[in-house]
C-alpha positions in Angstrom: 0.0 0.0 0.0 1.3 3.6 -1.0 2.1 5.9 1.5 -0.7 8.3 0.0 -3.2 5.3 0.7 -2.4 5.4 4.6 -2.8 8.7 4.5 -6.0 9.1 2.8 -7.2 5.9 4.9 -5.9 7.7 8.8 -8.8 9.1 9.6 -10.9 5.4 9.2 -8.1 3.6 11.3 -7.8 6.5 13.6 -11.8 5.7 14.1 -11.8 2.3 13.9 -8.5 2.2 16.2 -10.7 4.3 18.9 -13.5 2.7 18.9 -12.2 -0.6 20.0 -9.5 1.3 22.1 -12.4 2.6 24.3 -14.0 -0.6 24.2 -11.2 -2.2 25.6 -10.1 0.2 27.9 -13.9 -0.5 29.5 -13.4 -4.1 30.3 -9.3 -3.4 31.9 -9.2 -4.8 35.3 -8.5 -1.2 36.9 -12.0 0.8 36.4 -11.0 3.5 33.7 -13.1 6.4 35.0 -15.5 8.2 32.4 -13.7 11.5 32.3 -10.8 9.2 31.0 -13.0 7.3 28.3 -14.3 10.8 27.2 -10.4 12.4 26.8 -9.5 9.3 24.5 -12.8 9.4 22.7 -12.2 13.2 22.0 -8.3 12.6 21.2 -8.8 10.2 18.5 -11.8 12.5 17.1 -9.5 15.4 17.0 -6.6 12.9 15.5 -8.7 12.4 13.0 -9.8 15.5 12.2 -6.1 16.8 11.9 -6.0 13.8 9.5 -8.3 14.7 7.2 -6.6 17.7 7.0 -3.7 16.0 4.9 -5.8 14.4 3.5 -4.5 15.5 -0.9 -7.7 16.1 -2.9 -8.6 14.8 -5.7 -7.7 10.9 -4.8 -9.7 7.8 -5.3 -9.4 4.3 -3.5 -10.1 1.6 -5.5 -12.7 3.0 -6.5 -14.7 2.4 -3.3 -13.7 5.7 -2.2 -13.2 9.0 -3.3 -11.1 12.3 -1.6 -12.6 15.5 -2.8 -12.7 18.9 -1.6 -16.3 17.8 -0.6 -15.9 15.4 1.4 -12.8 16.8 3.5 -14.9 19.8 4.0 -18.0 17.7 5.9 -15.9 14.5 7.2 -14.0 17.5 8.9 -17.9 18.7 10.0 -18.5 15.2 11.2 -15.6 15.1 13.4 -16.0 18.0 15.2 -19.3 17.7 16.1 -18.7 14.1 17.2 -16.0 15.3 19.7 -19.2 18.4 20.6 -21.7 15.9 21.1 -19.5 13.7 23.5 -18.6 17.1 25.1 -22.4 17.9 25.7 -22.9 13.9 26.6 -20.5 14.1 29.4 -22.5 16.6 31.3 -26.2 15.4 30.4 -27.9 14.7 33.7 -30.4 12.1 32.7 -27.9 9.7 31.6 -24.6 11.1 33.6 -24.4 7.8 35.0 -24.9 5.5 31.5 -22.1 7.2 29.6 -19.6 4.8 29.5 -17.6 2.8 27.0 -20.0 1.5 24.9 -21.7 4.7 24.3 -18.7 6.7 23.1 -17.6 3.7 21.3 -20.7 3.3 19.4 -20.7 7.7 18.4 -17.1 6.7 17.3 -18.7 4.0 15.2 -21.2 6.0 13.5 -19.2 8.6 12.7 -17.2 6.1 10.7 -20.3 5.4 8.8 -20.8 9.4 8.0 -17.5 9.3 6.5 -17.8 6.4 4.2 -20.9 7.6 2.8 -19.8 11.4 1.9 -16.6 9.4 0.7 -17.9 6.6 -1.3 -18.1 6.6 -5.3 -19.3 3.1 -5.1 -23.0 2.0 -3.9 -21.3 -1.1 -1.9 -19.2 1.4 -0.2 -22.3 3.9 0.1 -24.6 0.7 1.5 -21.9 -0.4 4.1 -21.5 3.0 5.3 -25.2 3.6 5.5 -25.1 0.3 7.8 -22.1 1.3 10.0 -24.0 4.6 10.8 -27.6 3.1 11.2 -27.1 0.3 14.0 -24.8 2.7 16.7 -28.2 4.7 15.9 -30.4 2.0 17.0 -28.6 1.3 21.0 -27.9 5.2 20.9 -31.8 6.1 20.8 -32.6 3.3 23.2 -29.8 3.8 25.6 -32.2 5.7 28.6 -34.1 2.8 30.5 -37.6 4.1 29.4 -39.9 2.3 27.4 -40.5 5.1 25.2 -36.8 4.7 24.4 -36.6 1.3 24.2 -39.9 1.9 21.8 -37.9 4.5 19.5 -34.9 2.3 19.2 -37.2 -0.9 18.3 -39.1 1.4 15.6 -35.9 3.6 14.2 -34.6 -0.5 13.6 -37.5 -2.0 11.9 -37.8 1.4 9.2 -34.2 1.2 8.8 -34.4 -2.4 8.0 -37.3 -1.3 5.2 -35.1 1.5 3.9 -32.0 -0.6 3.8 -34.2 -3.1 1.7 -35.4 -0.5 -0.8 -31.7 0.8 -1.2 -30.6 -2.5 -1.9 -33.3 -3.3 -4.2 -32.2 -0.4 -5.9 -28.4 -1.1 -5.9 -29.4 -4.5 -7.8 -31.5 -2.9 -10.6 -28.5 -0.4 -10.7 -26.0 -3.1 -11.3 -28.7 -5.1 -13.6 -29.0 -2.1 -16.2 -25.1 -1.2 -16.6 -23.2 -4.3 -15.0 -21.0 -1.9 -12.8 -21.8 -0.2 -8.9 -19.2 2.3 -9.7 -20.9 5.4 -9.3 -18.5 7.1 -12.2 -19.3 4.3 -14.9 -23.1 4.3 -13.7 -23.0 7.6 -15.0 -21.8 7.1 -18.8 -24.5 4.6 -19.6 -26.3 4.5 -22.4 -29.9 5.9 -23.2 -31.4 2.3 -23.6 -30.1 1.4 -19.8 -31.6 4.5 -18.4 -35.1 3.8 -17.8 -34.1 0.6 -15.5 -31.3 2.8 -13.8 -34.0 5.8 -12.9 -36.0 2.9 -11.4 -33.4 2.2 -9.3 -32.3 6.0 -8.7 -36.2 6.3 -7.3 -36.1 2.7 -5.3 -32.5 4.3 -4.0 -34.3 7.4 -2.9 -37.3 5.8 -1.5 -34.0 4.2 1.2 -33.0 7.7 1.6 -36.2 9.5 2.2 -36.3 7.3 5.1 -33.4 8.1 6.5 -34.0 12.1 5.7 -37.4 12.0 7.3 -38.8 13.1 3.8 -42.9 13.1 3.9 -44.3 10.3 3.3 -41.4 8.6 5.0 -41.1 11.1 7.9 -43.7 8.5 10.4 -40.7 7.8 12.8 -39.1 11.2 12.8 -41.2 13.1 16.1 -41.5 9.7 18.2 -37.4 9.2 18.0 -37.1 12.7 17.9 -38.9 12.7 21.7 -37.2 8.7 22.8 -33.5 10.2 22.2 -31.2 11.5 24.4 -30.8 15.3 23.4 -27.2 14.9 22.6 -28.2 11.8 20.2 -31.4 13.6 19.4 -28.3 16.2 18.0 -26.2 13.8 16.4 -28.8 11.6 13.9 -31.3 14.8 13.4 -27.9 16.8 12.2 -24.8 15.3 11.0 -26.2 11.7 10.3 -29.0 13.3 8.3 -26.5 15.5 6.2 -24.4 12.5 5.8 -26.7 10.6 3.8 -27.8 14.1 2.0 -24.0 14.4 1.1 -24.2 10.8 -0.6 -27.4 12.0 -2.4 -26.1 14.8 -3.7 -23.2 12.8 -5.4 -25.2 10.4 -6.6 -27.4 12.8 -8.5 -25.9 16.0 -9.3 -21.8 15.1 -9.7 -21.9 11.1 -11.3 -26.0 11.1 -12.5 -26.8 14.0 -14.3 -29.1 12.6 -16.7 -30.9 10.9 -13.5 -30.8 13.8 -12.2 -32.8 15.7 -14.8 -35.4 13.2 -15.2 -36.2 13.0 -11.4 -36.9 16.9 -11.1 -40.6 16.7 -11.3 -40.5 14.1 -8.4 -37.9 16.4 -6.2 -40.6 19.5 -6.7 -43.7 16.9 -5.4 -41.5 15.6 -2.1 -40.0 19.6 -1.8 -43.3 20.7 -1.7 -45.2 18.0 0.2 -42.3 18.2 2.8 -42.5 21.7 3.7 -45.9 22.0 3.7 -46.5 18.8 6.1 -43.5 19.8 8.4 -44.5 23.2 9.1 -48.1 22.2 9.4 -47.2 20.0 11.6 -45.0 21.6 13.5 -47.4 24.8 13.9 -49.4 23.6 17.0 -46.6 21.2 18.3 -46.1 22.1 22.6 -43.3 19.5 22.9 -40.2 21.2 21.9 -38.8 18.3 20.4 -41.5 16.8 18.3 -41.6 20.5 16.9 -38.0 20.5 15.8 -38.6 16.9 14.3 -41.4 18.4 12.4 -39.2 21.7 11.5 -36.3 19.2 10.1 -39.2 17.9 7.6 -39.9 21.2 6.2 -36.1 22.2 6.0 -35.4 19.0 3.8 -38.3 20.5 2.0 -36.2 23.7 1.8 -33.0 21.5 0.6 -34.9 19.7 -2.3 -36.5 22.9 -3.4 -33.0 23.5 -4.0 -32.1 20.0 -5.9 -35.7 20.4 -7.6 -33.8 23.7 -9.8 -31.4 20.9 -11.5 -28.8 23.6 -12.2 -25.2 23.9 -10.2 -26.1 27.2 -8.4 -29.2 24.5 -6.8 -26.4 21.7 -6.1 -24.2 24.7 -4.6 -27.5 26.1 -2.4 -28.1 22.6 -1.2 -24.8 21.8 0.2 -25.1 25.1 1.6 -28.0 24.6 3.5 -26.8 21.3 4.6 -23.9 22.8 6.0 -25.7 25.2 8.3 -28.9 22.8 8.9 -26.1 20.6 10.6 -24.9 23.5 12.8 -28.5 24.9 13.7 -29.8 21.7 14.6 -26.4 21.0 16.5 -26.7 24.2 18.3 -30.5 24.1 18.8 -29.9 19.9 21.0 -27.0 21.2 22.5 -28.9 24.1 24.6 -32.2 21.2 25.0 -29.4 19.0 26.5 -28.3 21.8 28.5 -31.4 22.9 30.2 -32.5 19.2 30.7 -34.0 18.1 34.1 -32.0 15.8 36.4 -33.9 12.4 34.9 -35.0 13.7 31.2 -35.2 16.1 29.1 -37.5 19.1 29.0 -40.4 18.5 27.1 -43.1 21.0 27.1 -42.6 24.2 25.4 -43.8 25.6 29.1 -41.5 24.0 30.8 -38.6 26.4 28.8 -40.7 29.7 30.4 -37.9 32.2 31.5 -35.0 30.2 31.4 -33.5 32.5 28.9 -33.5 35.2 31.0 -31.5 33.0 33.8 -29.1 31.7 31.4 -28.3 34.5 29.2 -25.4 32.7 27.3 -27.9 29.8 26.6 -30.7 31.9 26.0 -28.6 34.0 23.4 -27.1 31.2 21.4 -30.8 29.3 21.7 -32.2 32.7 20.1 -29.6 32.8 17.5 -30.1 28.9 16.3 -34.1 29.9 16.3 -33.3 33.2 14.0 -31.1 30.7 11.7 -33.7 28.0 11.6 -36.2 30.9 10.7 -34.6 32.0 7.6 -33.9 36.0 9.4 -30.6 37.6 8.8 -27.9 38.2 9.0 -27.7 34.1 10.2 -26.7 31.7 7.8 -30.2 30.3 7.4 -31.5 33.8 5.8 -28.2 33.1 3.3 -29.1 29.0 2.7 -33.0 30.1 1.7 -32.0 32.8 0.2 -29.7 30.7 -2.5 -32.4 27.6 -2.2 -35.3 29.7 -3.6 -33.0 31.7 -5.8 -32.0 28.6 -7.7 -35.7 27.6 -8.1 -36.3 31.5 -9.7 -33.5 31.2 -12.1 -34.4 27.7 -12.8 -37.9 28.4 -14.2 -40.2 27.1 -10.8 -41.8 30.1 -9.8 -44.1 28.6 -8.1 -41.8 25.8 -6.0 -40.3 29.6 -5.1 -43.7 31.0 -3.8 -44.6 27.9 -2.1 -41.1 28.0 -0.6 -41.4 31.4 0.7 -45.5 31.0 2.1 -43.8 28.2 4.4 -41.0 30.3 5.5 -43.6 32.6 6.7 -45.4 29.9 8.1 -42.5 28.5 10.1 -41.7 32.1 11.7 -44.9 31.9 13.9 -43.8 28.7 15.5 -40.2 29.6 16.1 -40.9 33.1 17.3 -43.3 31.2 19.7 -40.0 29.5 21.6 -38.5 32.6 21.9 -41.5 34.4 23.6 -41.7 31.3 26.0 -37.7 31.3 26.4 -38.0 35.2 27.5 -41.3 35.1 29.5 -40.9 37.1 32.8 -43.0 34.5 34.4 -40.9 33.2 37.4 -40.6 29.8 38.0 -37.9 27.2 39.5 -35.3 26.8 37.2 -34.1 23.5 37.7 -31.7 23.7 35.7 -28.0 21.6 35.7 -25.3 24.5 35.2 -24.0 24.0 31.7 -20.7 22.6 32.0 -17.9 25.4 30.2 -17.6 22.6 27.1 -21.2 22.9 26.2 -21.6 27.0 27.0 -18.4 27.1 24.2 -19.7 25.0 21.5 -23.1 27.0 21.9 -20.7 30.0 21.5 -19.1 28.7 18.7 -22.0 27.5 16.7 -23.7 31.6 17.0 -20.9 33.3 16.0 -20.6 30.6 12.9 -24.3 30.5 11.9 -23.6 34.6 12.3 -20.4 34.5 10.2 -21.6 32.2 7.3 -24.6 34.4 7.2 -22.7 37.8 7.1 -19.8 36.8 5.1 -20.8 33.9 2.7 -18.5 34.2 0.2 -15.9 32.2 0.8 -17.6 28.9 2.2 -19.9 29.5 -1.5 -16.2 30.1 -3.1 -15.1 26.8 -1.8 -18.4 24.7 -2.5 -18.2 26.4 -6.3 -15.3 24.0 -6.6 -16.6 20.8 -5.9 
């Protein structure tokens, strides 16, 4: 093996290596304590990430794998918010006491499977790492001893175990119509192989919407939403999501172009069926975290109205968006995890009354992830709609655009609603676990990015114009 091979290959042994290291450092004879389990877990994260910084672009590995500006820029993504989640997991009251090997082990593990699939230029590749990040998922969700989390784990593994069977349906027909799972050759076949290889494409998607929580696949997405831990809750409803977004967005719009052009009139129908049952949804929602399961719905919607304009400024506005939907949706869990109750989380939007006013840095950075998530600038969500719907204008779809903008509207009432509740001058015991320093700085962090992203965009848009 070249020396370019190990290091293009680091950050997958550097995972791989941790995750068993923290597993066996949990059975050593001496008790290793959990602040010790959570330094190695966050030393090999951060290994990693410094790996995929040497990571030399463009590469490909056998053609399994491929090493892109692209995937750098988010496998760098996933590994900083893995090392944030475990920061905000080591403080989480409800399960303070549960986080020990196997749980950091098994975000080690799944964050693995994130890289693989915004790596992979091969649907083998892309179904294994679909599978390496689904099962940590399925313990993860389950991991309080509730039966509601017990429930979401058992239900997140069943539809899993359908959308794994539609995506591999689909990876047969693929390799039926052109003989090949290369995702390069798939996209140089001829016109008579192309009808069989949309079918696929669609059965393909069909695995995905499930995973994306696209309507009419979106059943599990409030129930697992509520189950979850707030620090998983973070992890599969932000990075794992844009993980498998990544993988589509590869498989469309860089190998399947042709694909990609025919399935436009079925990107407008989910777009527009996904934004308008998200936000309806989410409008009359009191548990906090069934509304932001709702809210993810309609900002897929968003992303697809971008995919739905079939041109490069929509593939350039979708990665966008996917970028900051990972860091609102990371910031918005991290501050749920940090105003959680000693034995779960908060779940009532009445049970937030006030608390911003006793935690200002929380409140602030709570209020900056709501502005973002509403589409207000000068956050990087006013920037990611702003391209999304722009795409669909100079596209042609007028009326995706309209639509688009009516549920952006929508969504401000429900969002605003939070913040009146997280401001309320109605006094009440705040029962609150101080934040630890860790998750007060990520919070931190995450504002003044969603801020910067949103008041300087042109270098992050410079840098996804050359993918």
């Amino acid at each position: 093996m070249r020396s370019t091979d190990l290091i293009s290959l680091a950050p997958f042994f550097l995972l791989i290596s941790g995750g068993l290291t923290v597993l066996m450092l949990g059975i050593w004879p001496q008790r290793v304590s959990t602040r010790s389990l959570t330094a190695v877990t966050m030393a090999f994260l951060l290994l990693s990430a410094v790996a995929t910084l040497f990571w030399k672009t463009p590469f490909e590995m056998s053609s399994m794998l491929v090493i892109d500006d692209m995937s750098r820029l988010f496998t760098l993504l996933f590994m900083l918010s893995a090392a944030a989640i475990v920061t905000i997991s080591y403080r989480y009251a409800p399960t303070r006491n549960e986080i020990r090997e196997e749980y950091l082990s098994l975000i080690l593990f799944a964050t693995l499977g994130m890289t693989m699939l915004v790596t992979s230029r091969n649907l083998v590749s892309a179904f294994v790492g679909l599978e390496i990040l689904a099962v940590p998922l399925y313990a993860l969700i389950a991991w309080k001893r509730e039966q509601s989390a017990i429930e979401g784990g058992i239900k997140y593994a069943v539809l899993a175990g359908f959308a794994a069977a539609f995506f591999l349906y689909g990876v047969a027909l693929a390799y039926a119509s052109a003989g090949t799972l290369d995702l390069v050759a798939l996209g140089s076949v001829t016109t008579d192989e192309r009808l069989l290889l949309s079918v696929a494409v669609i059965l393909m998607l069909v695995g995905i919407g499930f995973k994306l929580a696209l309507v009419p696949f979106h059943m599990w997405a409030p129930d697992i939403y509520q189950a979850a831990p707030a620090p998983i809750t973070a992890l599969f409803a932000s990075i794992a999501k844009i993980a498998v977004l990544m993988f589509l967005i590869r498989l469309l719009c860089l190998q399947l172009q042709h694909i990609w052009e025919a399935l436009l009139p079925l990107l407008w129908i989910l777009a527009v069926i996904s934004m308008i049952a998200g936000n309806l949804l989410a409008l009359h929602q009191q548990n906090l975290k069934r509304l932001l399961a709702y809210s993810s719905i309609a900002h897929l919607g968003y992303i697809l109205v971008a995919l739905a304009a079939g041109t490069a400024l929509g593939r350039d506005a979708a990665i966008y968006y996917a970028l900051t939907y990972a860091l609102m949706n990371l910031g918005v869990f991290a501050v749920v995890a940090a105003f959680s109750l000693p034995h779960q989380d908060r779940q009532d939007l009445k049970e937030y009354r006030g608390l911003g006013r006793h935690y200002p840095v929380l409140g602030i950075a709570m209020g900056v992830c709501l502005l973002a998530l509403a589409g207000l600038p000068p956050t990087a969500g006013f920037v990611a709609k702003l391209l999304a719907f722009g795409a669909a204008i100079e596209a042609g779809h007028i009326m995706l655009a309209i639509i688009a903008v009516i549920n952006t509207a929508l969504a401000f009432y429900y969002y605003l609603r939070i913040l009146v509740v997280l401001y309320s001058e109605e006094k009440r015991e705040q029962n609150v676990t101080q934040p630890s320093q860790g998750t007060s700085a990520i919070v931190v962090v995450v504002s003044l990015l969603l801020v910067g992203l949103g008041t300087f965009p042109e270098r992050m848009l410079m840098i996804i114009g050359t993918f």
